[in-house]
N, C-alpha and C positions, 0 to 999 in steps of 0.2 A: 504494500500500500504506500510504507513512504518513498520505495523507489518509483512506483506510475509517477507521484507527485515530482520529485524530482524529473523525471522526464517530461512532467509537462512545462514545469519551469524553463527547461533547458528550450527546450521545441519554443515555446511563449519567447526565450532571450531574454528572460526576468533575470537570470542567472549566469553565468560562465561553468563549463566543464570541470567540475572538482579533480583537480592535482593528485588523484589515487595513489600514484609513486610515491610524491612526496609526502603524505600524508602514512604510505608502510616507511618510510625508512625514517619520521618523526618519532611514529607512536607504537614501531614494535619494540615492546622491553627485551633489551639484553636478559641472556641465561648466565652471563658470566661478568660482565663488565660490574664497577660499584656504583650505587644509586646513594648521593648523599643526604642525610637528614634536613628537611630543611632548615635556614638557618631564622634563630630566633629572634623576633622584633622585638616584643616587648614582655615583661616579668611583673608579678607582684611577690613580695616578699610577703611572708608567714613563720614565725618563730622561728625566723634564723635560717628558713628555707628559700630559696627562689622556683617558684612556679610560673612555668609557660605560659602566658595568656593568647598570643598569637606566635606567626611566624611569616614567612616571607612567601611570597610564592600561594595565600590560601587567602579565603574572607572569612571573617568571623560575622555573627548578630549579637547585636544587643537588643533584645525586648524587653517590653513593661507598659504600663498604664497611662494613660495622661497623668503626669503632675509625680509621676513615680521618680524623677531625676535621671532618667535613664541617659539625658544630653550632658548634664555633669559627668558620669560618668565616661561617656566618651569623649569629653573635654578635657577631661583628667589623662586619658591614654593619649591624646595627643600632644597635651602639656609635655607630656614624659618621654618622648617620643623627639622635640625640642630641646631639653633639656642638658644646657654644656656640661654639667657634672652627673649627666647620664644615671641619676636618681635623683627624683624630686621625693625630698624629706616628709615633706606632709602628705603624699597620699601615696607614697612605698610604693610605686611603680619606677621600673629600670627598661631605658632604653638598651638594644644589643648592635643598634643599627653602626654600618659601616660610614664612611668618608663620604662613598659614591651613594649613600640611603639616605642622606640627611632630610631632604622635601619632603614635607607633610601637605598635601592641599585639603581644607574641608570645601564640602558643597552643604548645602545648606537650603531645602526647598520649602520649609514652613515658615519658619522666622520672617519679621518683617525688619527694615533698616538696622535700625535701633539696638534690636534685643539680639542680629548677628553679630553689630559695634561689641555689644556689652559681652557676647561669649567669644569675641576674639581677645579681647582685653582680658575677662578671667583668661584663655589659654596661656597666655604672656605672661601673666603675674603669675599665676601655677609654676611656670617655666624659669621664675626670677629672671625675664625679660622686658627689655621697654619696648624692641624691633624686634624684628625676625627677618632675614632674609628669606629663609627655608618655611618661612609657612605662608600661603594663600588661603585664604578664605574668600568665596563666591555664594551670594545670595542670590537664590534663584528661582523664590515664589514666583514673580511674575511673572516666569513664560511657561511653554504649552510644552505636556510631557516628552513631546517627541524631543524637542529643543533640548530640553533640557539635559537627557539621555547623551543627545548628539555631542552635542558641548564638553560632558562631562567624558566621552571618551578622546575628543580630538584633545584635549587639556591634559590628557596624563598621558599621551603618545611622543606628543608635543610641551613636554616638561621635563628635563633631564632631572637625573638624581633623585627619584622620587624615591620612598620608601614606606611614606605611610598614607593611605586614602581614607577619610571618612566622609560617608554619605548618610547625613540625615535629613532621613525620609525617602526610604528606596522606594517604595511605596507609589511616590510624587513621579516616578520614572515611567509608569504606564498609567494608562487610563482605568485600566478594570483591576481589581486587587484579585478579584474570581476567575478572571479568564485565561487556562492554562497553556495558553499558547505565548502569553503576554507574559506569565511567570517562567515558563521554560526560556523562554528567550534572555530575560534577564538575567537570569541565573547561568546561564549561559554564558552571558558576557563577562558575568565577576568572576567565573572560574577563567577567562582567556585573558582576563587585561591581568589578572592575580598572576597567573603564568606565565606570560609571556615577561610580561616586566617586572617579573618576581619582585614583585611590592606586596603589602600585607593592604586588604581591604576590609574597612569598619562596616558594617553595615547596622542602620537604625530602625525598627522597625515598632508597630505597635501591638499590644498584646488588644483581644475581645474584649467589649466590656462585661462581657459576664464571666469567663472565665481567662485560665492564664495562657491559652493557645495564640499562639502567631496569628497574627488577625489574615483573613482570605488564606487562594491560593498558593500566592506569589511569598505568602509568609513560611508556608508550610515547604513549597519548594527551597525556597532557601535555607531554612533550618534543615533542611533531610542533606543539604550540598556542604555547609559551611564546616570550616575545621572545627569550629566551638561556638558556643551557643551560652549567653550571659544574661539572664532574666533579674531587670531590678523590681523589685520592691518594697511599699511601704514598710516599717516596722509596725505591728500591733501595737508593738508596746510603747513605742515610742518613736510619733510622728515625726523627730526631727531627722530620724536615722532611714535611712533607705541599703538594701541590701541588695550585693551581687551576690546570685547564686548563677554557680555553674551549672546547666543544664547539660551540656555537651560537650563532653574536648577528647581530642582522638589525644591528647597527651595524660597525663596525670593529673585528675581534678585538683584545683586548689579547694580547702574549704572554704562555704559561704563567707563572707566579708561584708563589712557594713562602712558606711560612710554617713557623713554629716556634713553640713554646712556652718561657716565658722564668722565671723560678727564684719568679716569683710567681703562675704558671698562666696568666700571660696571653698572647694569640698576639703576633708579629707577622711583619710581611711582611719578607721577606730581598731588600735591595735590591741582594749581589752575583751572586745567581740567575742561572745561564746556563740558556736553556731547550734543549732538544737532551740530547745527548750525556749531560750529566752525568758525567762522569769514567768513560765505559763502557772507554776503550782502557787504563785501569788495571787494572780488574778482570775486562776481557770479558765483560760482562754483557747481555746484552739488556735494554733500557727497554719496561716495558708503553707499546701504543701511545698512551694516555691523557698518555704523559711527553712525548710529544713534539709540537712544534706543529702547529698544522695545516696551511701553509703548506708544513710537512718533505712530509709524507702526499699534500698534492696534488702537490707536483711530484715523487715518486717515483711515483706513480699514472700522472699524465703520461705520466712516461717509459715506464710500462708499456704503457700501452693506446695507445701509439704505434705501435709495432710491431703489435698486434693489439689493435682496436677490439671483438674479441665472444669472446674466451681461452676453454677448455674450464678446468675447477680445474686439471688438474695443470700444463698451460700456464702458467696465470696464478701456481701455485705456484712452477714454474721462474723463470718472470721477477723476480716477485718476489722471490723469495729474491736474485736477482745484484742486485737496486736494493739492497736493505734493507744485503745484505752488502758493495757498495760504498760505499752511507750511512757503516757503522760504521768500516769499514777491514777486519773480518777478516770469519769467517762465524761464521752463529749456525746455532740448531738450527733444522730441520725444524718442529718442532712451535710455534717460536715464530714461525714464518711462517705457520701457519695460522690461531694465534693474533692477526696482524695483519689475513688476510682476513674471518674472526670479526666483527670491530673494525670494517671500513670496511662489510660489511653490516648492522651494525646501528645504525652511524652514516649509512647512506644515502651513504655515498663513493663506491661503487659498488651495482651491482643485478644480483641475480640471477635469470634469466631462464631459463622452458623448463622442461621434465620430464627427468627422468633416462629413458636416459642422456645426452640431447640436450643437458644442461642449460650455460648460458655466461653471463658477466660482461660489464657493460658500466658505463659510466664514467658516458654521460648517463642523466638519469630516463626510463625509459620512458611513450613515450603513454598516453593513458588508455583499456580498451578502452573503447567506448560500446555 
């Protein structure tokens, strides 16, 4: 089917004859030659550890909510990313970038004049800068997605020395968030401009308002592509704090991390952060599952699909609710255990499988049919 299309393209002259030569002697992997790891752009620091947050050559996502700080936070990776003593103090992120990696460009499609002035300015001051040669900032609400799109790739083709890309508001890049032709494409692109110019790409996106999934298609395509995947959210417990959890990283998770804002607008990261609990047996509160680590989530899963490896919901509801309410100490609601089943189907923690009313949970990825 996609080769007729292709040939009607070709016959149409919408297209040129694809390079098949070049395209085996690009992408057949050596049996023997070495493949090197890629190299790493940026770190945060945890009790004396460094953890990989990105690398060179892949994209990451940051999602979260309106008003979740999710732009701080990747104002903060760029700051650091800037940064002549290659760690900025206040929010324990380390650049690894080279000579030839120093350029940072953001794009910036929601913001209006103003409030992009004011997050170049915090990146600078984050950075202990007044200028920057190496960073461009483009605000680029007012034009039409395609433009925008367009723009955004002849600027990084046409920009030596890049190394770090953030785009907030991928989103803003096509017209339809649902339409999987407009997501595939995209994603598309951040895997080729990531590669070819072995640069590290930010990408910003927004989470539903009802739950914590990547909003549309184009969210969900990019989370299933990106090297890692960084969801902020509010604290429960304490509004002033906004939390990075890792949802994703083909590297070594870091633990959740929180962050604040400090009496001059600026973030930084809270290095006495317990990740867990969070002072829930104070207040009895249940934590959205985004608060908690992921390491919590698989060995309470674990323990569930122990006993039954293929649960019916209300099965897997009962179960789950005695792990979750053994977790906290006391019991939570009903509604906030569905709320965690929610959570691990759209995180791919578990899968679910069958039609109603047959339908049941399972722990591993399902085969693929052929």
């Amino acid at each position: 089917m996609e080769n007729n299309a292709l040939n009607l393209r070709l016959i149409a002259g919408i297209v040129e004859e694809p390079d098949y030569l070049s395209i085996d002697q690009e992408s057949l992997v050596s049996q023997t030659g070495f493949i090197a790891k890629p190299e790493i752009a940026l770190t945060v620091s945890q009790d004396g550890k460094e953890y990989t947050l990105c690398t060179l050559g892949n994209f990451v996502v940051i999602t979260g909510k309106a008003k979740s700080r999710k732009s701080f936070f990747a104002h903060s990776l760029v700051a650091s990313s800037l940064s002549v003593e290659k760690c900025t103090d206040n929010i324990h992120l380390k650049n690894h970038l080279y000579e030839d990696k120093q350029v940072t460009l953001v794009f910036d499609t929601e913001m209006g004049s103003y409030h992009v002035g004011n997050a170049q300015r915090r990146i600078l001051k984050l950075a202990n800068l007044q200028t920057s040669e190496n960073l461009k900032v483009y605000r680029l609400r007012k034009y039409a997605a395609a433009l925008r799109l367009s723009f955004i790739e002849y600027t990084i083709y046409n920009t030596p020395n890049i190394g770090i890309v953030l785009i907030d508001g991928l989103r803003d890049l096509i017209t339809s968030i649902n339409d999987e032709e407009q997501a595939s494409m995209i994603t598309s692109k951040l895997m080729k401009w990531s590669e070819e110019l072995n640069i590290c790409i930010i990408c910003v996106l927004h989470q539903n308002k009802t739950d914590l999934a990547v909003r549309g298609t184009v969210g969900t395509e990019a989370q299933n592509k990106a090297e890692a995947v960084y969801s902020v959210t509010k604290s429960t417990e304490n509004k002033e704090q906004s939390i990075i959890h890792p949802d994703f990283c083909r590297e070594i998770d870091p633990e959740p991390f929180a962050f604040s804002i400090d009496e001059y607008g600026l973030p930084y990261i809270i290095q006495d952060y317990l990740p867990g609990k969070e002072g829930a047996s104070k207040k009895q509160k249940a934590l959205l599952p985004g608060e908690i680590a992921k390491d919590t989530h698989l060995e309470i899963l674990n323990r569930v699909f122990k006993a039954n490896v293929k649960p019916k919901y209300g099965t897997l509801m009962l179960s789950l609710k005695n792990e979750v309410d053994s977790w906290y100490g006391y019991s939570i609601a009903e509604a906030k255990v569905k709320g965690y089943i929610q959570y691990y189907v759209d995180k791919q923690l578990i899968f679910k499988q069958g039609a109603r009313p047959h339908t049941y949970y399972q722990l591993e990825r399902p085969e693929p049919v052929e």
